[in-house]
C-alpha positions as CSV (number, residue, x, y, z in Angstrom):
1,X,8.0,20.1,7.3
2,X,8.7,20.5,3.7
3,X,10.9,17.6,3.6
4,X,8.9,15.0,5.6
5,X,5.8,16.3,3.7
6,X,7.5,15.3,0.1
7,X,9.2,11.9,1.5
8,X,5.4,10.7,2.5
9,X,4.2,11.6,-1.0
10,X,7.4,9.5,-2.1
11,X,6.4,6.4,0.1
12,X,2.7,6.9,-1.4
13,X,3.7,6.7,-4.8
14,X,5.7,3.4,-4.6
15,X,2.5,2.0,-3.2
16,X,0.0,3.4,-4.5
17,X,1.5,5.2,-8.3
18,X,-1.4,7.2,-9.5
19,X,-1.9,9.0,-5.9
20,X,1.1,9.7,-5.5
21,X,1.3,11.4,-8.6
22,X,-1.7,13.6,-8.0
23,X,-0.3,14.5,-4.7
24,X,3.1,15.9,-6.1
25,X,1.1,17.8,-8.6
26,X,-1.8,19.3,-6.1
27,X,0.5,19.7,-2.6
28,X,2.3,22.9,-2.5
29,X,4.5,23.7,0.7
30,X,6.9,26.1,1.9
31,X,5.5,29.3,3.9
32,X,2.2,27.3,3.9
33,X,0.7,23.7,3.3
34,X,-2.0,23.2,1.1
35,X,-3.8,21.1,-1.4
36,X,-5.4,22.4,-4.6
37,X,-6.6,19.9,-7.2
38,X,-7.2,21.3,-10.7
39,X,-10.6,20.3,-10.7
40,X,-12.9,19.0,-7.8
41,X,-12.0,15.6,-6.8
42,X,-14.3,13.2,-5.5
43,X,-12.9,10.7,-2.8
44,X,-13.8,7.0,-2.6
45,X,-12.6,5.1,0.3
């Protein structure tokens, strides 16, 4: 899982460089998944 979850985060950044930047910093896997920003972060879609 570890794999395919950094690979997506590799396809994000090409696209999209700032995202996929703040998801290498603030995903964390191995025994468990899980996302924790520094500070809250407000999403706009």
């Amino acid at each position: 899982m570890t794999a395919r979850i950094r690979d997506a985060v590799r396809r994000i950044e090409r696209e999209h460089p700032e995202l996929g930047r703040h998801l290498s910093v603030t995903v964390t896997t191995g025994r468990a998944c899980a996302y924790r920003p520094e500070q809250p972060v407000h999403w706009r879609l």
